[in-house]
LUMMAR-717380 format. One record per residue (C-alpha): residue number from 1; residue in one letter; x, y, z; chain. Coordinates in Angstrom, 3 decimals. Layout:
BEGIN
    n  res         x         y         z  chain
  NUM    A         X         Y         Z      A
...
***
This chain:
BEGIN
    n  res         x         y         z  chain
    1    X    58.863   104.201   103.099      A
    2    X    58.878   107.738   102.339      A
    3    X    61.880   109.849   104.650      A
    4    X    60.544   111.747   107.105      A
    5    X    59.857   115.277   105.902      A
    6    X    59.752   115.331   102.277      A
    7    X    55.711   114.226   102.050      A
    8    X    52.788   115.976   104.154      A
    9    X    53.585   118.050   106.860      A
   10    X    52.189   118.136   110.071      A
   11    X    49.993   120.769   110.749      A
   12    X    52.174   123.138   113.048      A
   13    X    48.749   125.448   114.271      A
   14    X    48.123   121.997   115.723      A
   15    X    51.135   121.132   116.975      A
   16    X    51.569   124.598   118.674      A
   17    X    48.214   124.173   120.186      A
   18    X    49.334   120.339   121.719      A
   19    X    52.551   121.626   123.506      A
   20    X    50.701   124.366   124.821      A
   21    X    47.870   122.467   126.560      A
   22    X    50.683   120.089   127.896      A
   23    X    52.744   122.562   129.327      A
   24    X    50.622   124.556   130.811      A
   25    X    49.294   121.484   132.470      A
   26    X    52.589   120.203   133.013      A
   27    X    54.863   123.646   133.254      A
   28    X    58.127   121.445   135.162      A
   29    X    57.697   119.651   131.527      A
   30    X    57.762   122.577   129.405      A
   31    X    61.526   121.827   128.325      A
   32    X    61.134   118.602   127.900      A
   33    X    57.741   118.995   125.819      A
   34    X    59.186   122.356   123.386      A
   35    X    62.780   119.884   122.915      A
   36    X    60.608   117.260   121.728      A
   37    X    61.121   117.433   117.642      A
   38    X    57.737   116.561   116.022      A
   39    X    58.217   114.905   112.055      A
   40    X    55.600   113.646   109.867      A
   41    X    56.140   109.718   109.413      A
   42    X    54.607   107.597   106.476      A
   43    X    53.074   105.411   108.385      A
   44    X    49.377   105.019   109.555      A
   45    X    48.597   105.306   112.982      A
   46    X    52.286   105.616   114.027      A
   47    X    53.388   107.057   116.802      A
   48    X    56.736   106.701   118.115      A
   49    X    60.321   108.188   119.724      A
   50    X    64.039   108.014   118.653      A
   51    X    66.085   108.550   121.863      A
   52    X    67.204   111.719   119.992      A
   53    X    63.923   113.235   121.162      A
   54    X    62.541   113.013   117.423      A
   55    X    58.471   112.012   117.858      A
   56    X    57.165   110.390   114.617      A
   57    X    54.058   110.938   113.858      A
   58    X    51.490   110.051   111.169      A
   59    X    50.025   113.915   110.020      A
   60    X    46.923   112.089   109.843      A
   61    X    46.813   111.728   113.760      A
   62    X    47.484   115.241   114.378      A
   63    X    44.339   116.340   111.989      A
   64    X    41.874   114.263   114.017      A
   65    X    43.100   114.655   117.383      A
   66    X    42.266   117.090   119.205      A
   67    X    45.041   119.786   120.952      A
   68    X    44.768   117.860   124.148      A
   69    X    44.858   114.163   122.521      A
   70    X    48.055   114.773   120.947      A
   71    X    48.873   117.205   124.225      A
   72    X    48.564   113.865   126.643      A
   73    X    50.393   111.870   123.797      A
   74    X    53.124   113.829   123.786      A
   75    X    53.507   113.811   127.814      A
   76    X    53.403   110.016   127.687      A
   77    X    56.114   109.874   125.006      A
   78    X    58.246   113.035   126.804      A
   79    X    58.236   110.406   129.728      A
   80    X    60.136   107.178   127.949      A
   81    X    62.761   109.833   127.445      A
   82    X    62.972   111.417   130.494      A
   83    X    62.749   108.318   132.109      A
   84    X    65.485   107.051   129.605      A
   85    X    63.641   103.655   129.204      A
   86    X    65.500   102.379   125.953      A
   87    X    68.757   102.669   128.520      A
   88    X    66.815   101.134   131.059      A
   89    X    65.981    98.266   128.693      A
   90    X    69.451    97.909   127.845      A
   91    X    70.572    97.127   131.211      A
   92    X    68.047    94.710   131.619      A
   93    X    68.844    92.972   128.532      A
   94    X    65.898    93.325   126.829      A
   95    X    65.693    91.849   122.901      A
   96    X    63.894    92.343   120.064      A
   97    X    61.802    89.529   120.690      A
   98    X    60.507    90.946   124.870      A
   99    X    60.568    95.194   122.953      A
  100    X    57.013    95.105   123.079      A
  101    X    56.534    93.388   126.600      A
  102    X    58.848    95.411   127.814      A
  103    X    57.004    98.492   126.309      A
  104    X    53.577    97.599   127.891      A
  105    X    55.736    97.859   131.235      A
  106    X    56.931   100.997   130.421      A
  107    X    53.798   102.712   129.367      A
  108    X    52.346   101.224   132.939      A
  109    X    55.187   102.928   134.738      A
  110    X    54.240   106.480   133.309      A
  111    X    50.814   106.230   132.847      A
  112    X    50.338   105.648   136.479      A
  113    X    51.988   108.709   137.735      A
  114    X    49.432   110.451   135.003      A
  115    X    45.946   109.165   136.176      A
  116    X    45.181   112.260   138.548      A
  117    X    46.065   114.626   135.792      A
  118    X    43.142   113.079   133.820      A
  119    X    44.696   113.409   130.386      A
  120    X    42.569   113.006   127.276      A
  121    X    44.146   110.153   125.754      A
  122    X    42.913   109.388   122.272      A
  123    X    42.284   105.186   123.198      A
  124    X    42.408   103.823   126.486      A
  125    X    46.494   104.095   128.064      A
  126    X    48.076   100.903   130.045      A
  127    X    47.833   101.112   133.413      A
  128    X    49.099    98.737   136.122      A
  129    X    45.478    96.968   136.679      A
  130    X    45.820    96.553   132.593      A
  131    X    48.740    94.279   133.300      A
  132    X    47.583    92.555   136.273      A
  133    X    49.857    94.367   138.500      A
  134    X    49.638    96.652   141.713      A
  135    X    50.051   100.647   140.986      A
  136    X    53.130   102.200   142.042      A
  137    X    56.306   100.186   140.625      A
  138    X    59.105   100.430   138.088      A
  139    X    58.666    99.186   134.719      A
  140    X    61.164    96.580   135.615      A
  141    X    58.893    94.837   137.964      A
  142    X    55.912    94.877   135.414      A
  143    X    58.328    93.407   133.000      A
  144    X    59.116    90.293   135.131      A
  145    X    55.485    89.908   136.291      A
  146    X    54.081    89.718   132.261      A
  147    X    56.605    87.465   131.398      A
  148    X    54.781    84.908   129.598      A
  149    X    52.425    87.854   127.760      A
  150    X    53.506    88.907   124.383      A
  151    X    52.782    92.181   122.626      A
  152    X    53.519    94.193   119.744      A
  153    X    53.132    97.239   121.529      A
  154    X    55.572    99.705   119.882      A
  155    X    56.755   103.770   121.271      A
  156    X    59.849   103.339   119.273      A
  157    X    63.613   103.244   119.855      A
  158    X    63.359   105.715   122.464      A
  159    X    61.058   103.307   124.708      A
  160    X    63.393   100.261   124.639      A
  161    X    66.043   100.910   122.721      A
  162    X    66.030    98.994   119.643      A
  163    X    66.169   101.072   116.255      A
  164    X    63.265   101.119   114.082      A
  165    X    62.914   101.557   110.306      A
  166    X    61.174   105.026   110.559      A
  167    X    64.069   106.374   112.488      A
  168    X    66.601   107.373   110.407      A
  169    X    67.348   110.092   108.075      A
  170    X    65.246   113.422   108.732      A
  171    X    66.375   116.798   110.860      A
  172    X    68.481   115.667   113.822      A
  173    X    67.647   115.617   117.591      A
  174    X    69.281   115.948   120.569      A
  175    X    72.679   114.147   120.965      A
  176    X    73.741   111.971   124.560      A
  177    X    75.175   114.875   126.122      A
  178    X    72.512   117.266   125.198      A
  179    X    69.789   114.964   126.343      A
  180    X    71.813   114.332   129.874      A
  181    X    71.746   118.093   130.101      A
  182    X    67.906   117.810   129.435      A
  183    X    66.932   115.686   131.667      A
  184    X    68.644   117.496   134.519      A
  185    X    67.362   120.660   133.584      A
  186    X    63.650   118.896   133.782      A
  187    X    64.843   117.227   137.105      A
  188    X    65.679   120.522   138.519      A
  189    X    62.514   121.726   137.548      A
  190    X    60.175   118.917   139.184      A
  191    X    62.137   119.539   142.399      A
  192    X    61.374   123.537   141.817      A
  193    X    57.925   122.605   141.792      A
  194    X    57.393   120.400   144.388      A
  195    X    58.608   122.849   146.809      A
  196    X    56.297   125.597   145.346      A
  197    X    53.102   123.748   144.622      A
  198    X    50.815   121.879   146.563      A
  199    X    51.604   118.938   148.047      A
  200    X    50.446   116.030   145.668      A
  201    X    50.538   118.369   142.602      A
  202    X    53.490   117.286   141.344      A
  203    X    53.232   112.901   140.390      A
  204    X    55.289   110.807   142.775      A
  205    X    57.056   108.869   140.330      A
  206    X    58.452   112.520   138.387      A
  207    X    59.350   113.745   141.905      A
  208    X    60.970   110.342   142.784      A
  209    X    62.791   110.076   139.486      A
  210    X    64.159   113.442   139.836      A
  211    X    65.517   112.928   143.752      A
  212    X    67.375   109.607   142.009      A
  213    X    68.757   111.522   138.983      A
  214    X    69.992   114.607   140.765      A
  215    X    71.172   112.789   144.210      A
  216    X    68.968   114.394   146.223      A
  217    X    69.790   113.341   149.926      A
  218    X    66.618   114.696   152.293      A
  219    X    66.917   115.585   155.743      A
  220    X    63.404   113.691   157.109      A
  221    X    62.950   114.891   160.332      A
  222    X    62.772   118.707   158.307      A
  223    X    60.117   116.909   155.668      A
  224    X    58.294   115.776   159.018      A
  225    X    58.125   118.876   160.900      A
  226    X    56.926   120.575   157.468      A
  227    X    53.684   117.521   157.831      A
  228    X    53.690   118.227   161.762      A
  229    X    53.335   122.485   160.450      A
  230    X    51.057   122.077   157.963      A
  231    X    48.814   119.562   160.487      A
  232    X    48.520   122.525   162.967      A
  233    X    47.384   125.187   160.051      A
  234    X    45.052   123.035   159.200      A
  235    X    43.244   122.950   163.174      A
  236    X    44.910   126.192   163.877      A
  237    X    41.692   128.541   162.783      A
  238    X    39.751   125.248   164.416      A
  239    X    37.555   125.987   167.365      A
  240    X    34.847   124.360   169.607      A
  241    X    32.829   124.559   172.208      A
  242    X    33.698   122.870   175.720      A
  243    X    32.384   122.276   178.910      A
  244    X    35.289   121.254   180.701      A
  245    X    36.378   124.596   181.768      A
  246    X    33.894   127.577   182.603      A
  247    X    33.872   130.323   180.422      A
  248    X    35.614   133.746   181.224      A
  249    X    32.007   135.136   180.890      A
  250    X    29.939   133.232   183.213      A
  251    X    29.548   136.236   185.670      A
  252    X    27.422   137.588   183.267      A
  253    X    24.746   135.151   183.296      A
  254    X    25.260   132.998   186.731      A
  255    X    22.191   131.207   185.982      A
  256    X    23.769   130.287   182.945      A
  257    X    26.418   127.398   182.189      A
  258    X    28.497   128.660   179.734      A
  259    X    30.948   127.023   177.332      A
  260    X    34.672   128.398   176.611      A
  261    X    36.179   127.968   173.030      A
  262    X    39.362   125.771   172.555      A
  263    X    41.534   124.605   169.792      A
  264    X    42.298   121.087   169.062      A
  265    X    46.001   120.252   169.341      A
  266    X    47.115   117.985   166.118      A
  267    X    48.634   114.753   167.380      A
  268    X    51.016   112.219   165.752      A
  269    X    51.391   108.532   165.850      A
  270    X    54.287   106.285   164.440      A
  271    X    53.498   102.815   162.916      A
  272    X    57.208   100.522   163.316      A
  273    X    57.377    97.622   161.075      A
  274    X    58.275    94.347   162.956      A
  275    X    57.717    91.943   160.286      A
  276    X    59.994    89.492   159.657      A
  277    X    61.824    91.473   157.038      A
  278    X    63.092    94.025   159.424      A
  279    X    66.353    92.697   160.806      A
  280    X    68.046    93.480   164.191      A
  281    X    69.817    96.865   162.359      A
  282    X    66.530    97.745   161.073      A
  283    X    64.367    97.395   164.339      A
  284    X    67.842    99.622   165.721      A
  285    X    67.543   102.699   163.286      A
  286    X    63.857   102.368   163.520      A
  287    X    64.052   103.041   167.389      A
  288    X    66.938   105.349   166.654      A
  289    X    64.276   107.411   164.881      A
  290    X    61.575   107.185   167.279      A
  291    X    63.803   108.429   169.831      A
  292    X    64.806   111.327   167.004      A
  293    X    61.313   112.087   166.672      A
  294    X    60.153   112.430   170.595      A
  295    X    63.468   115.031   171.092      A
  296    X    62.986   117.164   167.794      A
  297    X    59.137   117.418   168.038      A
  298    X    58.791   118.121   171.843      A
  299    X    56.275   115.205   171.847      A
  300    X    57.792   114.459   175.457      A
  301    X    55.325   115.541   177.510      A
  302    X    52.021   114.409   175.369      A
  303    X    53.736   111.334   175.183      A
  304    X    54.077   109.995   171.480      A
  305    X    51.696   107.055   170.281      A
  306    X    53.795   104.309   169.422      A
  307    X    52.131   101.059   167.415      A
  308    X    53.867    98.127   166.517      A
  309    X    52.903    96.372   163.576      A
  310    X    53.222    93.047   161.015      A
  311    X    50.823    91.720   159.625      A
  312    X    48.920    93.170   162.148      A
  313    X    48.504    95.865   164.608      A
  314    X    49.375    95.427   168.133      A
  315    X    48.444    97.803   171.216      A
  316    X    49.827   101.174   171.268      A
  317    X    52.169   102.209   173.322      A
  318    X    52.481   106.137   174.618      A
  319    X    56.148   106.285   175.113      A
  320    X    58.441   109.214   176.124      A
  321    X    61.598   107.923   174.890      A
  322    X    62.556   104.675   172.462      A
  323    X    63.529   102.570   174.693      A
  324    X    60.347   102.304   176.222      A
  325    X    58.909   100.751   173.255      A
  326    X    58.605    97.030   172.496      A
  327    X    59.012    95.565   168.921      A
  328    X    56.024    93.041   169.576      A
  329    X    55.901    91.202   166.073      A
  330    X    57.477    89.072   163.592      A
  331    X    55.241    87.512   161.123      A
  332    X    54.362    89.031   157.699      A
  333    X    53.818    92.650   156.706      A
  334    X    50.882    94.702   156.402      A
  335    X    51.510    98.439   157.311      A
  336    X    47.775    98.654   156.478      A
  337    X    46.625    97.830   159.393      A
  338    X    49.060    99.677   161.148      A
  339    X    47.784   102.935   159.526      A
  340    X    44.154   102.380   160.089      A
  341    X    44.926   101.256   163.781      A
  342    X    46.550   104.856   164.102      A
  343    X    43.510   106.313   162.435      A
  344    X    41.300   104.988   165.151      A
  345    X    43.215   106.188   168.115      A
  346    X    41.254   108.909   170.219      A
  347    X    42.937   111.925   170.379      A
  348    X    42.993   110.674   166.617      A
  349    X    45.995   111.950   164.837      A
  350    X    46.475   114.688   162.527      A
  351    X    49.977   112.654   161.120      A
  352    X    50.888   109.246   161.407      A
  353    X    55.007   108.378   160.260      A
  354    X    55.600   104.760   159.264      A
  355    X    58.995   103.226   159.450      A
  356    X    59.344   100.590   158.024      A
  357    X    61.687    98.429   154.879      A
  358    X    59.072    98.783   152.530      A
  359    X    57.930    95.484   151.450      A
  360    X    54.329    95.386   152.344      A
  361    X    51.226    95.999   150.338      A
  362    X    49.575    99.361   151.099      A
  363    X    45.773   100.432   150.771      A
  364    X    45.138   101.552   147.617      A
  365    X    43.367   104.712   148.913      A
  366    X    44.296   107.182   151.113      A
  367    X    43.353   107.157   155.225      A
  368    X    40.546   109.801   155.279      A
  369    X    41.515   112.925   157.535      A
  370    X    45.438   111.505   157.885      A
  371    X    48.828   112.859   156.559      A
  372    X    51.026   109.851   155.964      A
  373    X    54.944   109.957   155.887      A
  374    X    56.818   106.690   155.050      A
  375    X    60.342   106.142   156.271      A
  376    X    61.821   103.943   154.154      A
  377    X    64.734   102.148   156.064      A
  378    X    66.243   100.336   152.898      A
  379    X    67.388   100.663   149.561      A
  380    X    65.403    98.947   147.076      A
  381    X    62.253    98.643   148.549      A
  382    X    58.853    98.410   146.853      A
  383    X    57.127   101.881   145.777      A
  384    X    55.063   103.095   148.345      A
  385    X    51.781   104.820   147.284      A
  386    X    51.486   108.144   145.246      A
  387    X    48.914   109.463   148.886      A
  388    X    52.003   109.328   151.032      A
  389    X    54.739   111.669   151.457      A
  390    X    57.772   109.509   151.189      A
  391    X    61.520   110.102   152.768      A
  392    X    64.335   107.490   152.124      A
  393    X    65.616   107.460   155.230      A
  394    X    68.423   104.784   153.954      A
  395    X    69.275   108.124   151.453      A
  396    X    69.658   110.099   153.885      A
  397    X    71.585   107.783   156.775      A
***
């Protein structure tokens, strides 16, 4: 094999062109995409990282792709390093013989938080449904659910940590320290961005991996009220026509009944899991929240729908305080039907919360015409879906 470097070069008009696209796509990714050191690799079709933030690449590749092939490429491969999936794999204790398994689950962990973005990949990415697997976990879980698959699927040293001939030699990359310092500095960024973008801009899995890296510890009732605010904007400039109050103008025209305009009040709802994974302290902070929710809100005197739910929905209750609520329940979990129970209320609700532990299967599309925030009451739960707004309320305890 020829060192990397002293053959070919990579065309660097190209290479210019590729960051660009991807950071102006991706501009919390910018330092993550312009540390990324691109060197020509004698190998055919390669692709790879080092987890010194080299990228290998065959100058071939970069001649027929075009700006955003290698753009979306370069994203995907940014993310096993950001991600730090060779360290990952290490922890897990993941050979030589499982490297390629193991980067199958990988790919499927970043490739799902990209699917929105529509990337132009040049052939067809793993995704979760590639595996088998529901959207929205950690490459860990894929791992364990292909188990018995095998695969030579290969991002290099910097997707599961085991060194590969290409590697070294060649310019050097980033150190440890220096890509610690990295990754922070990109964390910092995705959290800069959430708050100034639009919600859902920003992929859940980036946003959640840089609240774990940097420690971030979120006060949820804020995160609610900032749901409940941006419910009312959205019927604040709302109006209608009613005919259960006579209009200020019917003097006018006495022959005439009139209607008066009125603006529709957003309402909220709260789904409780009482499966039979919520324990006694669970089912306690869980009312402990509800009873949060009716002081800070001011939901008192609307009284605040209430719906308890396992693997079904059972009546709501419109409560004025927690301890008016009963945890009717205790089978399996399906917040599901919780949500679309909410959804059919009348007043329907602009937001519906959902406390719950997290292990339950969710919809796999959002409710149409809902806000969804999930209170997760435990550490360690299953992902919830990229459509909801998300607060670890375990975090934040």
């Amino acid at each position: 094999m020829t060192p990397p470097g002293t053959f070919r070069s990579l065309d660097q008009q190209r290479v210019a062109a590729a960051r660009l696209w991807a950071a102006s796509r991706f501009p919390y990714l910018a330092s993550a995409l312009f540390a990324t050191r691109l060197l020509p690799v004698d190998r055919p079709g390669l692709v790879a990282v080092d987890e010194s933030w080299r990228m290998f690449v065959d100058p071939g590749l970069v001649l027929a792709w075009r700006a955003e092939q290698l753009g979306s490429v370069l994203v995907h491969h940014a993310g096993h390093l950001l991600r730090d999936h060779a360290g990952r794999a290490r922890a897990l204790g993941v050979g030589e013989d499982a490297a390629g398994r193991w980067t199958l689950a990988a790919d499927a962990e970043i490739n799902d938080d990209l699917v929105s973005a529509n990337l132009s990949f040049p052939s067809q990415p793993v995704l979760p449904s590639s595996l088998g697997c529901a959207p929205g976990r950690f490459a860990e879980e894929y791992f364990r659910a292909i188990a018995s698959r095998e695969s030579d699927c290969d991002c290099g040293g910097g997707g599961h940590g085991h060194r590969r001939p290409w590697e070294p030699g060649g310019p050097p990359g980033l150190d440890r320290d220096a890509a610690g310092l990295l990754r922070c500095q990109v964390a910092s960024e995705v959290l800069e961005a959430c708050r100034g973008l639009q919600p859902g801009t920003v992929p859940l899995g980036l946003r959640r991996w840089a609240e774990d890296l940097l420690g971030v510890r979120v006060d949820w009732r804020r995160v609610l009220a900032a749901e409940i605010r941006r419910g009312v904007a959205a019927v604040a400039g709302a109006v209608d026509y009613s005919y259960r109050r006579p209009s200020r103008r019917a003097s006018v025209l006495p022959d005439v009944v009139l209607p008066t305009m009125q603006r529709p009040v957003p309402e909220l709802a709260v789904v409780v899991d009482t499966s039979g994974s919520m324990n006694e302290a669970l089912l306690g902070e869980a009312l402990a929240q509800v009873e949060g929710l009716v002081r800070t809100l001011g939901v008192g005197q609307r009284r605040l729908a209430v719906l308890p739910c396992d693997a079904s929905a059972h009546a709501v209750q419109r409560v004025t305080a927690a301890r008016q609520v009963q945890l009717l329940g205790g089978g399996g979990t399906r917040m599901g039907e919780g949500i679309e129970a909410a959804r059919r209320l009348r007043p329907a609700p602009s937001v519906v919360v959902v406390l719950t532990d997290g292990f339950t299967p969710w919809p796999a599309e959002a409710p149409r015409g809902l806000r969804v925030v999930v209170g997760l009451l435990r550490d360690g739960a299953l992902r919830p879906p990229a459509w909801a707004r998300v607060v670890r309320i375990a975090d934040a305890a």
